[in-house]
C-alpha angles and dihedrals in degrees: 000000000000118000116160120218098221096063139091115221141191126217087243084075094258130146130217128195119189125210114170104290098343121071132198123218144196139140121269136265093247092048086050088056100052094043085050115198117016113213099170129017106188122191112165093164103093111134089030132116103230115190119213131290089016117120122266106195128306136269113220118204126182090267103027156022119236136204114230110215130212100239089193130006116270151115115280107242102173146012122198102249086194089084109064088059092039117017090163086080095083091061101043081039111021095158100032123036083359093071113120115205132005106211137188104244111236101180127028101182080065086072085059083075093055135099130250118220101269094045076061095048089045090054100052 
């Protein structure tokens, strides 16, 4: 199971990269493997302050719908347009093209909640 070092994670399967003041977030590859294979990803909150723990938009796989949750509070920058062409991204990259949405950060205290990589590991 990958689980890179460098990230922050929730234990609603969420990743965080932080970049100065932007982060860049997807679900994890553990959370890929358990939704199986991803047909729609849809995030229509670009432009929009999302507080933590609100949902940010849904990932469909073949067998279920799942609620994206905001791992930290900020506006939706970006979206990766890749995905709409290609979702399965997200499970043969879960971590690299198969990021979801870059934000501008809007409380840092807020990346203090969330999990290293071994409390993750540990979770799973």
């Amino acid at each position: 199971m990958n689980i890179p070092a460098e990230l922050k994670y929730t234990k609603d399967h969420e990743w965080v990269k932080v970049e100065g003041g932007q982060a860049t977030i997807g679900i994890t590859d553990f959370a890929q493997g358990e939704l199986g294979d991803i047909v729609y990803v849809d995030i229509s909150t670009v432009g929009q302050q999302i507080n933590q723990h609100d949902v940010f938009g849904t990932v469909e796989a073949v067998k279920t719908v799942s609620d994206l949750d905001m791992p930290i509070s900020g506006k939706v920058l970006e979206l990766n347009k890749a995905l709409e062409a290609a979702p399965e991204k997200v499970n043969s990259d879960a971590y690299g093209e198969g990021w979801m949405v870059k934000i501008s950060i809007t409380n840092l205290a807020e990346l203090d909640s969330l999990l290293t990589a071994e409390q993750y590991k540990e979770l799973i």
